[in-house]
Structures are given as structure tokens and as C-alpha cells.
C-alpha positions in Angstrom: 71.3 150.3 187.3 74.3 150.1 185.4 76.4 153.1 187.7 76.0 150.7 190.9 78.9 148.5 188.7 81.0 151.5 189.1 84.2 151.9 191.7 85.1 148.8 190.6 83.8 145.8 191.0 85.4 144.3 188.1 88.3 144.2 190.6 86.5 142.9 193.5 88.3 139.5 193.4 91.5 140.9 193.2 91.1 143.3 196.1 89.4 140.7 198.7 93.0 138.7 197.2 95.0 141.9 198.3 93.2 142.0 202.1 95.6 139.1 202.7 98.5 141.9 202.2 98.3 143.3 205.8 99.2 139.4 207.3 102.7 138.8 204.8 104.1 142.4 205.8 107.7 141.3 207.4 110.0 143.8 209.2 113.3 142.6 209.7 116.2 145.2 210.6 117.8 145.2 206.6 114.2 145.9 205.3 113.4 148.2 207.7 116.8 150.4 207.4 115.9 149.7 203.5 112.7 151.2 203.8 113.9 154.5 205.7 116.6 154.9 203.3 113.9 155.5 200.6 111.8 157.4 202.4 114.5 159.9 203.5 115.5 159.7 199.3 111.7 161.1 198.6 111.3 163.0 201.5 114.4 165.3 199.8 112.8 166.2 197.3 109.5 167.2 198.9 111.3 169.0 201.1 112.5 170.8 197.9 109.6 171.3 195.9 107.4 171.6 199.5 105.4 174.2 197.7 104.3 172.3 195.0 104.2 168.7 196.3 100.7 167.3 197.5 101.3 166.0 201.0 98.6 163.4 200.2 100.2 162.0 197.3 103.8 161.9 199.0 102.6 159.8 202.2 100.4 157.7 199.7 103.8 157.3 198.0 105.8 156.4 201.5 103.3 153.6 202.2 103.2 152.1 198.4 107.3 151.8 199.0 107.1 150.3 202.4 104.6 147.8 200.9 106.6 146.7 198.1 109.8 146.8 200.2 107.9 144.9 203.4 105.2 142.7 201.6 106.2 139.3 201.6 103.7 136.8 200.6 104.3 132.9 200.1 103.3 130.2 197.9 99.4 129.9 199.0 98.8 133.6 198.5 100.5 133.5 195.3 98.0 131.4 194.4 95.4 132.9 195.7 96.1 136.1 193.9 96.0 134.3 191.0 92.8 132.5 191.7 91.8 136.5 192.3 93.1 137.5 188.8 90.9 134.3 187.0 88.1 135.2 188.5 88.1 138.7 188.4 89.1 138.7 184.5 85.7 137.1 184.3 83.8 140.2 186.1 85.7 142.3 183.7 83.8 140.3 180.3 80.5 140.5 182.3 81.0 144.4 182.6 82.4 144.6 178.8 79.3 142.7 177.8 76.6 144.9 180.1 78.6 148.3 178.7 77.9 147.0 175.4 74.7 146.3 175.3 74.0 149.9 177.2 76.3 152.2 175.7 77.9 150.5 173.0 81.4 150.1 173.4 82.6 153.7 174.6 85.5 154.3 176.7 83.8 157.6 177.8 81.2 155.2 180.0 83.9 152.7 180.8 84.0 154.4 184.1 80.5 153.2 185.0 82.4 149.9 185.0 85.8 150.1 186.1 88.0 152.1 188.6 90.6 152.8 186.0 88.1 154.7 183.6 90.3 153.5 180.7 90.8 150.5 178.7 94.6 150.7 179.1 94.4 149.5 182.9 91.7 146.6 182.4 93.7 145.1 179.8 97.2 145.4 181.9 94.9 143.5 184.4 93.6 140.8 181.7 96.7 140.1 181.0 97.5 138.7 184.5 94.1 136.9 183.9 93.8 135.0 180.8 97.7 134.9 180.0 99.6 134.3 183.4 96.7 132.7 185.6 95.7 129.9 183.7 99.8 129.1 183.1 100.2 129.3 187.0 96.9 127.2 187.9 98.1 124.5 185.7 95.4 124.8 183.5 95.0 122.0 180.3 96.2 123.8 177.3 93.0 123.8 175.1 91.6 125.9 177.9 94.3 128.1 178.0 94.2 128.6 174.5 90.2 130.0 174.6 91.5 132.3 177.0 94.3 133.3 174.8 91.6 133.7 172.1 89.5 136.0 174.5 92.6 137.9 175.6 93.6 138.6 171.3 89.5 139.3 171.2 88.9 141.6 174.2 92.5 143.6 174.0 91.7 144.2 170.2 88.4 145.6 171.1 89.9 148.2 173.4 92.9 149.0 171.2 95.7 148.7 173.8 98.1 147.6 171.2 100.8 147.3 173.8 99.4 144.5 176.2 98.4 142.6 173.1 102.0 142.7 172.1 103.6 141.3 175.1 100.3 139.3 175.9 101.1 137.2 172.6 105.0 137.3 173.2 104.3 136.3 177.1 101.7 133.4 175.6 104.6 131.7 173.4 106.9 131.7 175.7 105.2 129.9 178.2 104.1 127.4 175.9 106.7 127.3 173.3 107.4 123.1 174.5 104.0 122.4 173.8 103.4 124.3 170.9 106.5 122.7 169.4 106.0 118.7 170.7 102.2 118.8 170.1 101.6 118.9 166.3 97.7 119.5 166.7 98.0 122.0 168.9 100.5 124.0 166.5 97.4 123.5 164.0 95.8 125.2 166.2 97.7 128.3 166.7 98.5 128.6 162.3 95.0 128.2 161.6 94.3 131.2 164.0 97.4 133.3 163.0 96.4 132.9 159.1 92.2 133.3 159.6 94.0 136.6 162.0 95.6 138.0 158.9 93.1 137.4 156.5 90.9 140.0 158.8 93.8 142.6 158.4 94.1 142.6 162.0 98.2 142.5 162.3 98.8 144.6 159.6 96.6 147.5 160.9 97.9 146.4 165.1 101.6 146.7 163.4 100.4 150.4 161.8 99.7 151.6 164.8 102.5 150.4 166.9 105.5 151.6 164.0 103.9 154.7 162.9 105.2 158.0 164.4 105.0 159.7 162.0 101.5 160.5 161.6 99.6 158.4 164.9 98.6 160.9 166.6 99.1 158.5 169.9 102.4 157.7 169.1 103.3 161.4 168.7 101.7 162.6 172.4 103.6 159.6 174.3 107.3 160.9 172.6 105.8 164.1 172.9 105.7 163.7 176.9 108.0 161.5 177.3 110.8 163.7 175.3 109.3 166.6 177.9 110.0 164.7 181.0 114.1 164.7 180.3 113.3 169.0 179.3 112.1 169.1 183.1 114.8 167.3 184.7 117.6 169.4 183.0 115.4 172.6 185.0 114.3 171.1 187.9 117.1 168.2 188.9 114.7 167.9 191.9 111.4 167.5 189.8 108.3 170.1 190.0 107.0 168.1 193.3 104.5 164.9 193.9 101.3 165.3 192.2 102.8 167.8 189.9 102.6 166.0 186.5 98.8 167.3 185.7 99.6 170.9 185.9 103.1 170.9 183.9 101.2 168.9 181.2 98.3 170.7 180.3 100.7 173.7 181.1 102.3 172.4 177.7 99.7 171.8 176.0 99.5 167.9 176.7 95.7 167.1 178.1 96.3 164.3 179.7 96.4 163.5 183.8 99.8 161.7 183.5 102.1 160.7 180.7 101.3 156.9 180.1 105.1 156.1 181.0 106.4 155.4 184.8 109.4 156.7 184.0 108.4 160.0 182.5 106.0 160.9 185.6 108.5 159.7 188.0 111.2 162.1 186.3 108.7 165.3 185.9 107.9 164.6 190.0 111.1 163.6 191.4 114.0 164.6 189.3 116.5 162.8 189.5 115.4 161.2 192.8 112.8 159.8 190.1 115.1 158.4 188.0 117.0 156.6 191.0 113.4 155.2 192.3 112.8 153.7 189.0 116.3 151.9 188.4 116.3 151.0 191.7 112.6 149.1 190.8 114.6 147.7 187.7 116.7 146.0 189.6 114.8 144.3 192.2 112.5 143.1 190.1 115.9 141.5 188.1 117.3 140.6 191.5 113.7 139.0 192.4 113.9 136.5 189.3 117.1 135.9 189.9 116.5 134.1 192.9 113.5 131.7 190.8 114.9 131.4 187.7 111.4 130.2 185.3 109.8 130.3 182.7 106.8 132.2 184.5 108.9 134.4 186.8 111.2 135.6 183.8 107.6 136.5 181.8 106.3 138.8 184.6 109.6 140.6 185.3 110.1 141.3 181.1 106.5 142.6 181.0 106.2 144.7 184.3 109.2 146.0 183.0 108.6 146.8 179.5 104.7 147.6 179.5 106.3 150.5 182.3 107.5 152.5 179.3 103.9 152.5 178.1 101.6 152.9 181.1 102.4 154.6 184.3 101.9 152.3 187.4 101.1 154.8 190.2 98.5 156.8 188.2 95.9 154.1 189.9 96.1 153.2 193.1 94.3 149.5 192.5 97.0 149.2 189.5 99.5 149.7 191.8 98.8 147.6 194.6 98.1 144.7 192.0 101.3 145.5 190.7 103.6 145.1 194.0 101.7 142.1 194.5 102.7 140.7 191.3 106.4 142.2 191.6 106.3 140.4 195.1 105.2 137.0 193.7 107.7 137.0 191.4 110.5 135.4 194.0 108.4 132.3 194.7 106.0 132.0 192.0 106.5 128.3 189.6 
């Protein structure tokens, strides 16, 4: 009973939001001439590494770049995306609640659940939910605040100590007027911040973040990120698309990617990796730029931080939602 959750359907919203993509795709001569320019930067390095570079994975890759170069949505869809987000962060708390009450909490069975088959991905996807959504849909503050509180609740649950972190730091930003000009509401947020700490919860969140030491975490993600600049001064061209599986495990690292966008771009690409991702830097910067708020400057800080702790293309759902909130970024208030 519980399986026919599976492939996703926490996402459902959000993907019937993303059928509107096909419409807002807009060729003009500079996007097109754009477009080719990047595909004849990846196709290099395929070309180099033909042996080793899954042909899947490199056309999967040409379309995902004409999307995010082409895709260019307005206002309404904005806010229908975000509508999506809402209302599929509350599919994602049904399917929490149903995994519970089957399996206990275990991220082994999340998969039953969830196309990402890891907490990381759900909570990158709460965050647009509870955090960003009810900022952009004008929602009163009180309500915001539960979902804050759910956010804090849900995020701790799966450990993803990273999304917390900017979740919080995304959360204060956005309301730092309000928090500041509305004395109960600052009640409010110290009387959850001190009943937080009494729990231990910041102190232990902090542990884990700061420790690299001896977090075992901590230590794999340096480990393969540190790898990633170890393969680039060998292969200046990268070991080919889809080749990040094999050189990990080949090094001991037992994990499908390395939980940084840069690092798999790097081990695949080379150096043509390292352009791609500075080359996303800088849209997204040039994307703000032209709508200079408070909600546009949030999303560009966090898609471009929480990218040194996840990797975007290791899910293709994570990616798609991912141009789409790049691309809302331009006209999003």
C-alpha cells in the first residue's frame, strides 16, 4: 500500500507546476547563439572522454542547459510554482507521517516515498515550501511562523544541518522589519530560540556543522571534494559525463555523487566543469541584479551556497525545480 506513494508523489504539485515549462520556452537569436555556445563547450569534452561519457547523461545535460538558458516564465507562473511548492510541502508531511507510522523514521524506506530516496533533496525542496512560499504568497506572519516551526521541526528530524542553516538565515532576513517593529512577535521568536536551547538542539546542530575532525560526514564531503581538484590536475578534461560513480567507489568513497555541484561538475568536465559552474554563478548574480529584493537576493544566496553542499544534477526533479527557481528569480517580488 505504502510503495504505490513511491516515484514521487510528494512532488506531484510541483511537477504538474513544471508542465507549464514547455509554453515560457523563448528563442530569440542572443539565446539561441548562447545556447550553442554551451553546448559546443560540453560537447568538447565528451568528444574527449567519448569512451567514458554516457551519451544518455550528456544529451540529458544539453537539454537541462537549453532549459535554463531558454525558459522564461513570468509573474503568474512564478506564482503558480509557488502555489506548487505550498502545496506539495504539505504531501511531503503526509508521506513523513505515513513513513512513520510504517517504518519508523528510516531513510533506507524513504524511497517508498520520495523520488530523491534521501532526506537531503526533500528538505532543499521544504525549504522553497515553508520558508520562500508563504513570504511570496503574502502570507500573515503568525502563519508563516507555524511554518517556520514545521520547517526547524521536520529539517531536524532528517538531520540536513545545512538547509536548516540557511532556512533560519533565509527566514530572518525576510522578516527582519517585522521581527524588529512588532514587539510580540519578537516574543515570539526568543521564547522559541531559548525553549530551542534548553532541548540542546543548537549546540549538538552546531557540533555537527564545525566538527571535522572527528564527523565522519564532514570528513567524506572534504574527502571528495579535496578529490575532485586531484582529478582535474590529471584529467583537465574530466573522466566523462556520468563518470563520478565509478571514480568514487574507485577511491574508496561509496557514494553515487559527491554532495557538492561543483566537485561532480569538476570530476566530469574538467575544467569545462569548472567554467559551467562560474558561468551559473554569475547568471544567477546577473538575474538578481536586474530585481533587486529582499526575496530574489534570499534565493540567489541559497542556490548558491547550499550548491557547495548538495549536487543539483544528481536528481533530475531537483534540477528542473531548481532552473525554475533560478528562472523566477528575475521577476519574482
Amino acid at each position: 500500500m505504502v510503495s504505490l506513494w513511491a516515484s514521487g508523489s510528494v512532488y506531484l504539485i510541483s511537477i504538474i507546476s513544471l508542465i507549464s515549462i514547455g509554453a515560457q520556452v523563448k528563442i530569440n537569436k542572443y539565446r539561441l547563439f548562447t545556447t550553442l555556445f554551451f553546448f559546443l563547450v560540453v560537447t568538447i569534452s565528451v568528444i574527449y572522454n567519448i569512451n567514458n561519457s554516457s551519451i544518455k547523461d550528456y544529451i540529458q545535460l544539453l537539454l537541462l542547459i537549453g532549459l535554463l538558458i531558454n525558459y522564461n516564465p513570468d509573474r503568474r507562473l512564478n506564482t503558480f510554482v509557488y502555489k506548487g511548492f505550498y502545496l506539495g510541502g504539505h504531501l511531503v508531511i503526509i508521506g513523513v507521517i505515513i513513513l512513520s507510522i510504517h517504518y519508523g523514521l528510516n531513510q533506507l524506506e524513504y524511497y517508498y516515498l520520495s523520488v530523491s530516496r534521501t532526506f537531503n533533496y526533500s528538505s532543499f525542496y521544504l525549504y522553497f515550501s515553508f520558508i520562500i512560499a508563504p513570504f511570496y504568497l503574502r502570507h500573515n506572519k503568525y502563519r508563516a511562523f507555524i511554518y517556520l516551526v514545521l520547517f526547524i521541526s521536520i529539517t531536524l528530524l532528517f538531520s540536513t544541518r545545512s538547509v536548516l542553516v540557511l532556512g533560519l538565515a533565509s527566514y530572518l532576513v525576510l522578516y527582519n522589519k517585522l521581527i524588529i517593529k512588532n514587539k510580540k512577535f519578537l516574543l515570539l521568536i526568543i521564547i522559541t530560540v531559548v525553549l530551542s536551547l534548553s532541548m540542546n538542539i543548537w549546540e549538538e546542530l552546531l557540533t555537527k556543522i564545525f566538527n571535522v575532525s572527528t564527523n565522519t560526514s564532514n570528513l567524506l564531503r572534504l574527502g571528495m571534494f579535496n578529490l575532485s581538484f586531484d582529478v582535474i590536475k590529471e584529467f583537465p578534461l574530466g573522466v566523462g559525463i556520468g563518470g563520478t560513480l565509478d571514480l568514487l567507489y574507485s577511491n574508496n568513497f561509496y557514494f553515487p555523487y559527491t554532495h557538492n555541484t561543483l566537485a561532480d561538475l569538476l570530476i566530469e568536465l574538467g575544467y569545462i566543469g569548472l567554467f559551467l559552474y562560474l558561468s551559473l554563478v554569475l547568471y544567477i548574480i546577473k538575474l538578481y541584479r536586474n530585481n533587486k529584493n529582499r526575496v530574489a537576493l534570499v534565493i540567489s544566496l541559497f542556490i548558491i551556497i547550499y550548491s557547495m553542499f548538495e549536487s543539483y544534477s544528481f536528481n533530475i526533479i531537483i534540477t528542473l525545480i531548481t532552473i525554475v527557481v533560478i528562472k523566477s528569480i528575475k521577476k519574482i517580488c
